[in-house]
N, C-alpha and C positions, 0 to 999 in steps of 0.2 A: 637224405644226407649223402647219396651219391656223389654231387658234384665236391662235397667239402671232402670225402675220403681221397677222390681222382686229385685234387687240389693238396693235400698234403701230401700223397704216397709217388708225385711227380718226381721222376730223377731230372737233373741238370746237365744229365751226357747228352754229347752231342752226337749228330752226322752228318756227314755231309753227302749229297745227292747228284745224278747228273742222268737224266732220262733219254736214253737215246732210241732211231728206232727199235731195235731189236737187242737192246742192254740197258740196264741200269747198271752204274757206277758208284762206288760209296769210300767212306771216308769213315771209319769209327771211333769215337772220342771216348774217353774216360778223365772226368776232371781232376787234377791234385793240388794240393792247397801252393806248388809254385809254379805250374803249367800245364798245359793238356797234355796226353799221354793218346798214342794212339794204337790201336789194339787191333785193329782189322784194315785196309786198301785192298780193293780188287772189282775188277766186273764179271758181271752174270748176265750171260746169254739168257734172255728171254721170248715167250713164242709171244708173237701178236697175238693172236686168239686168245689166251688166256692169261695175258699180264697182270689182271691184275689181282687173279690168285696163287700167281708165281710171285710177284711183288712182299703181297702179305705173307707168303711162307716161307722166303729169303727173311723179312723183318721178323719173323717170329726165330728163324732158329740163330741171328747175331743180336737175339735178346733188346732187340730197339724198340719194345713198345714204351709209350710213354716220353721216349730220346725228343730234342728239340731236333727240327728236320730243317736245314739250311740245303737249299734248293740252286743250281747251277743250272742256267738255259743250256741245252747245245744250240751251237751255232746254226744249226739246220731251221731252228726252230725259232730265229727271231734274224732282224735283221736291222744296222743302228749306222743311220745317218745323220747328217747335217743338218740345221736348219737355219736360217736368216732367224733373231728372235724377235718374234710377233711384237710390233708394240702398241703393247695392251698393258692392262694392269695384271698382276696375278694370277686375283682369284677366273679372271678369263682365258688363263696361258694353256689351258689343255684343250679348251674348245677350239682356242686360234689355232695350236700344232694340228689336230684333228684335221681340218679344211685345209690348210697346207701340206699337210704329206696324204691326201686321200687318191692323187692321182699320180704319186709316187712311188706306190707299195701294190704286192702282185693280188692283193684279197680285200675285201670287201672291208669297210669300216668298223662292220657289227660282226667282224670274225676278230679282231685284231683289238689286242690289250697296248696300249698307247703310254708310255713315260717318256720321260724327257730327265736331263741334267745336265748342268752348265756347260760347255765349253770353255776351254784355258782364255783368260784375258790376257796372256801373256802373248798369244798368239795374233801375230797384223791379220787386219780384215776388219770386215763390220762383226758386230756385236753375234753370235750363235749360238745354237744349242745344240745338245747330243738327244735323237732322238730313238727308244728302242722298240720296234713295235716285233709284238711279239702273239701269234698263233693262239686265241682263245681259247680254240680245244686242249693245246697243251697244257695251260694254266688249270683249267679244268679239271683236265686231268692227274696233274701231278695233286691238287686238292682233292682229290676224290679218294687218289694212292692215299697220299699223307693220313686223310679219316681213317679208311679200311683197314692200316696199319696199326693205329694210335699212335702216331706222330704230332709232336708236338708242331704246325707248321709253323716256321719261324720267319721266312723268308725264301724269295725267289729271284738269284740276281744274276748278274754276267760277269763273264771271265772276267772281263776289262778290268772290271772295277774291285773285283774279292781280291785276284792276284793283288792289283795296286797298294791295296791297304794291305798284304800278309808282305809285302815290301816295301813297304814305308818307311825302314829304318833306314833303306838305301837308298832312296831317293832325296835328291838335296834341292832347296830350294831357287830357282833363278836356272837350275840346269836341266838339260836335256837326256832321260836316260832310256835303253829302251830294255825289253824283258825278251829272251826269247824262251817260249814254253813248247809245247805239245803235246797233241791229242794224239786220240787214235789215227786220225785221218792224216797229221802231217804238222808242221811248225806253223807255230804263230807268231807273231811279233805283235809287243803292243810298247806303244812307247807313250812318257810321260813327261811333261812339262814342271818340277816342281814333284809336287804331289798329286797333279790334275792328269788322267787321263785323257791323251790326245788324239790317237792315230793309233792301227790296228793293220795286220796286213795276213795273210793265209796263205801259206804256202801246202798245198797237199800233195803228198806224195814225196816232201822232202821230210828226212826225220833225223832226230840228234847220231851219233854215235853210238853204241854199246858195245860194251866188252863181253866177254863169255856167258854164259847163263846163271844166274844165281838159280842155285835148287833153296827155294823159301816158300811160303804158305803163308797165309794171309787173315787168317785166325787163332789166337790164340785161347783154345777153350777152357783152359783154369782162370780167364778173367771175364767170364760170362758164365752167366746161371746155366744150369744144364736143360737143355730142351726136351719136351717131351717125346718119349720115344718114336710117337707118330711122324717127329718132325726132325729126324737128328740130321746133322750138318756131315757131312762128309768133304772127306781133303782127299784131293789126289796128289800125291807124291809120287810118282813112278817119273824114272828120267825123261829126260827130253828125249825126243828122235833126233831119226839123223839128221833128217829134213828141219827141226827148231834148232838142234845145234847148229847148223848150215847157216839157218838165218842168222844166229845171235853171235856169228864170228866178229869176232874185230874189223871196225870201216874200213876200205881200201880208203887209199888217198884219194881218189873219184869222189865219195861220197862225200870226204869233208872239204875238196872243192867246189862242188855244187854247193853245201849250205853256207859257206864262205862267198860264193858268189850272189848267191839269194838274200843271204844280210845285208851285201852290199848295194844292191840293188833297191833293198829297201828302203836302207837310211840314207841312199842319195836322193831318191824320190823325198825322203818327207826330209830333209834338211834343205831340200831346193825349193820344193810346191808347199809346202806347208809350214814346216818350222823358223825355215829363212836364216838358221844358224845349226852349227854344229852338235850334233849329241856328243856328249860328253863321256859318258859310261854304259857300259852295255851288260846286263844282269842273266846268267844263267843257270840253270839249274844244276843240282851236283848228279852228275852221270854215271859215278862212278868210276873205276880204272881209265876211257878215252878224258873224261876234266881235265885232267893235265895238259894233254894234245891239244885239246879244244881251247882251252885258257893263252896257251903258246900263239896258236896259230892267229887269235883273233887281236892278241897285243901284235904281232909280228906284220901280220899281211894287213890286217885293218890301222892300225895306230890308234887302238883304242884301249882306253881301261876298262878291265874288268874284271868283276865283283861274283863271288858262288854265292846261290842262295844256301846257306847252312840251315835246315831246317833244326837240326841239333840244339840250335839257340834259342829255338823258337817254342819246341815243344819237346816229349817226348817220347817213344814208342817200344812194343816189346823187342824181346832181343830175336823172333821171327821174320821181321820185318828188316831191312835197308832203306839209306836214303836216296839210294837210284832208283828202287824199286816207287819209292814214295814220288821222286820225282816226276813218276809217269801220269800220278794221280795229283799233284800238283794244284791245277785248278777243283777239283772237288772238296779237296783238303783245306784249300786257302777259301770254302765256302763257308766255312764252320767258324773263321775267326771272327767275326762278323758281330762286330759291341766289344771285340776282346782285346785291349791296347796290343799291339806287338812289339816286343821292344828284344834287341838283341843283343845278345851279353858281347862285350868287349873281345878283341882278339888277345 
């Protein structure tokens, strides 16, 4: 009767994941009867050697055995092109993708886990598909993590597409909108056609704005069961240095002209080679005290509209937690909405 106990005594909290090489990333949900609540955002340094009994003992003391485990590629670890679509029937469209990108991608066939999804019809050209081939060991691996932990695995997807759907209320049909996010490594852009994932762009080494340091923590332990002593979770709180105050100064105007140039550069490239018309709004994340600046500049220098992502609307989190803070964890966050409509309350 094992399986029927594991089967009843399953929670419905979520988390969200993002495996990188030397960190994992997480997202921690708590469901309530009128949105998600989230209770933990942060990452953890991990040693290669021993991931993945650092893995299972991070899950054990944020109380996620049993959690559904909604999985985020990093970008290092897959890589999503184009394709003419094969014209075959269906049940034959992943054999055809297979032999068309085998002499396009840097590894072997029998290393590489192979999907595919539509391309925008909205877009001129022949008929395409978005192809994501993505590092077999990794997959592997994050299934092997997921068991060791007891993780419910629920799914493994890409930025593109998680962000896409936790912004679905902003994107509007027949228009052009684009998202700018970021990781650890630097901005992304991904832009949408409608509701369709189009276009993607990487800028590393460029990064949003931030305003001074919030002193916050990224657990809250009266809403997780107490862990075993063997395993207890520690918070460091001690101030920043001088060297993290340094960095987390307020942008020179330098900075926010380079990422004002790098936008722009972007959405000339895909409104000229690819979209063949103008984006229409452009979706950011809330940063915090520079939003304002950032919001200004991009109506001003760009002559464009645009939209803050409010997570506020969307879900909700302890009072340890911000939504700049959350912003940084963004795509791991927007992994977990994943089957969960998004719909965002009125201004």
């Amino acid at each position: 009767m094992n399986w029927l106990n594991k089967l009843l005594s399953k929670n419905n909290n979520r988390i969200g994941l993002q495996l990188e090489s030397d960190q994992v990333s997480y997202c921690l949900f708590d469901p309530e009867p009128a949105a998600l609540r989230i209770i933990g955002a942060d990452k953890q340094q991990l040693d290669h050697k021993t991931l993945d009994d650092q893995f299972k003992k991070l899950m054990s003391q944020l109380n996620a055995k049993g959690r559904d485990a909604y999985w985020i590629l990093s970008p290092d670890h897959y890589r999503l092109m184009t394709v003419e679509r094969p014209m075959v029937p269906e049940e034959e469209m992943a054999d055809a993708i297979k032999w068309q990108v085998r002499d396009l991608i840097d590894l072997p066939l029998e290393e590489a886990v192979i999907s595919y999804f539509d391309y925008p019809e909205d877009i001129p050209g022949p008929s395409r598909l978005y192809v994501v081939v993505a590092r077999r060991d990794v997959i592997t691996r994050i299934i092997k993590l997921s068991e060791s932990a007891d993780l419910n695995l629920d799914s493994i997807d890409i930025e593109e597409l998680s962000i896409g759907h936790l912004i679905s209320p902003m994107l509007q049909e027949g228009h052009n909108i684009a998202f700018v996010g970021e990781s650890s490594k630097g901005i992304s852009m991904h832009c949408y056609v409608g509701d369709k994932f189009c276009f993607t762009r990487a800028l590393p080494g460029v990064f949003l704005p931030r305003g001074l340091p919030e002193q916050e923590f990224t657990l809250d332990l009266d809403e997780v069961a107490e862990p075993e002593s063997d395993s207890e979770l520690t918070l460091d709180l001690e101030e920043p240095s001088d060297t993290q105050a340094k960095d987390n100064q307020p942008a020179p105007q330098a900075n926010y002209d380079q990422l004002l140039l790098e936008i722009q550069r972007t959405l000339d490239y895909y409104e000229s080679q690819i979209a063949k018309r103008s984006v229409t709004k452009i979706i950011v994340p809330d940063i915090g005290e520079p939003t304002t600046r950032l919001v200004d500049l991009l109506k001003n220098e760009l002559g464009l509209q645009v939209e803050v992502v409010k997570l506020e609307q969307v879900c909700r989190w302890t009072n340890v937690l911000s939504e700049s803070h959350l912003s940084k964890q963004l795509g791991v966050c927007s992994a977990a909405f994943r089957n969960i409509e998004v719909a965002h309350a009125a201004d």
